[in-house]
N, C-alpha and C positions, 0 to 999 in steps of 0.2 A: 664269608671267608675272604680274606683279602689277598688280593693278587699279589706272587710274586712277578710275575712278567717284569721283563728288564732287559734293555738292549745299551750297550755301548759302543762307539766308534772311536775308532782311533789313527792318527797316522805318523808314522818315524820318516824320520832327516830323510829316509832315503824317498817318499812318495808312496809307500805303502798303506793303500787300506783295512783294518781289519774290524770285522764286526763278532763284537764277544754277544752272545743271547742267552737270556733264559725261560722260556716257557712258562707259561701257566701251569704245566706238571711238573717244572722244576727240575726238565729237561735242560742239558748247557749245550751251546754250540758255539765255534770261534772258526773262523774261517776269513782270511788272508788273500788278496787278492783282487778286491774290488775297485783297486784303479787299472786292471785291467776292463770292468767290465762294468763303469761304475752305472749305468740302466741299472743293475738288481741289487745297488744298496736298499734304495726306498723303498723298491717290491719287497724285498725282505724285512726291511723293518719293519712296511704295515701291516706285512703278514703276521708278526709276534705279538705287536703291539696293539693293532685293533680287529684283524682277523678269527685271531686266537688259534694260529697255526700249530701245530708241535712241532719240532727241530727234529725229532727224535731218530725220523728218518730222511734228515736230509744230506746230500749228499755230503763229501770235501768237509767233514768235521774234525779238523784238526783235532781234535781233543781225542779224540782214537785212533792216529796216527802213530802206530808201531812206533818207527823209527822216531818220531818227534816224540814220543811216550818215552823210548829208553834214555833218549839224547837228555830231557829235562830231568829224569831222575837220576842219572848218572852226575848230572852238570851238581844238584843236592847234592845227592851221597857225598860229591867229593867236597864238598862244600862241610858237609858237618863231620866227616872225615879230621877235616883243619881246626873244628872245635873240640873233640874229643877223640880217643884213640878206640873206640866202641868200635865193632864191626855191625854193618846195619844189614848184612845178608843179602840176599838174589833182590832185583830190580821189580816191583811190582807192575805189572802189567793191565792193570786196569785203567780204564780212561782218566784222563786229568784232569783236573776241575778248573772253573773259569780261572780260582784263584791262586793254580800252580799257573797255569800257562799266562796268565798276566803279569807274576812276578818276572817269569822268563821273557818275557818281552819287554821289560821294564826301557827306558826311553822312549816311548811311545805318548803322546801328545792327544788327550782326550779332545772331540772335534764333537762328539753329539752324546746325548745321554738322554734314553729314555723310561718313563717307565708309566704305570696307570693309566695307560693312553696317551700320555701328554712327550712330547719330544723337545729336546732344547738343544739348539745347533747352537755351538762357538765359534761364530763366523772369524772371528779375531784371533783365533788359533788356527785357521784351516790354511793350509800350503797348494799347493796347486793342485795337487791331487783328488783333496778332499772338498776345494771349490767346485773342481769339476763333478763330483761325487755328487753332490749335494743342487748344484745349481748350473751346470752344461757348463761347456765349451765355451761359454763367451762371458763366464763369471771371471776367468784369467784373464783375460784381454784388455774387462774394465778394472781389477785389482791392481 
């Protein structure tokens, strides 16, 4: 059976890290925040990628965040609203999937992509945030 396991990284103009994942169960998690804290990008990556962690119950999963749930469907609705005059009815509530909350993040600048075990960092793409992410404090200093 072949793995879906899959992790992407990404960071915006602004120094934001985000790491989108998916599981060997084909569980999703995205979670925003790791140039605060960049020590748990790599723990977390190796966790999905060769641990074979599940996401399922990890903490700060944006993709089931209420208010980020109604905000991206609402931001839709009104969007397909301007294409037709249909009415699409109450906001669905169920979590998002990597490929709703990715569209919603769209300007975000792909920095690592992994899947099958194998990881590919884009050094040539990474801003300060995501050097430091990837490679400490003194990967900016020599950049």
């Amino acid at each position: 059976m072949a793995s879906n396991k899959m992790i992407k990284v990404t960071e915006n103009g602004g120094g934001v890290i985000t790491l989108y994942a998916r599981d060997k169960y084909g569980c999703e998690y995205a979670h925003t925040g790791y140039e605060i804290a960049p020590e748990n990008l790599l723990r977390d990556i190796y966790a999905i990628l060769i641990d074979d962690y599940t996401v399922s119950d990890w903490d700060n999963n944006e993709l089931t965040n209420p208010s980020l749930i109604r905000m991206v469907r609402e931001r839709d609705r009104e969007r397909g609203a301007e294409d037709d005059d249909e009415d699409v009815g109450d906001i669905d509530d169920k979590p998002l999937t990597l490929d709703e909350y990715m569209d919603y993040c769209d300007g975000e600048t792909t920095i690592a992509y992994g899947a099958d075990g194998k990881l590919t960092l884009y050094y040539e793409r990474m801003r300060a945030a995501g050097l430091v992410a990837f490679f400490g404090d003194a990967a900016c200093e020599e950049a």
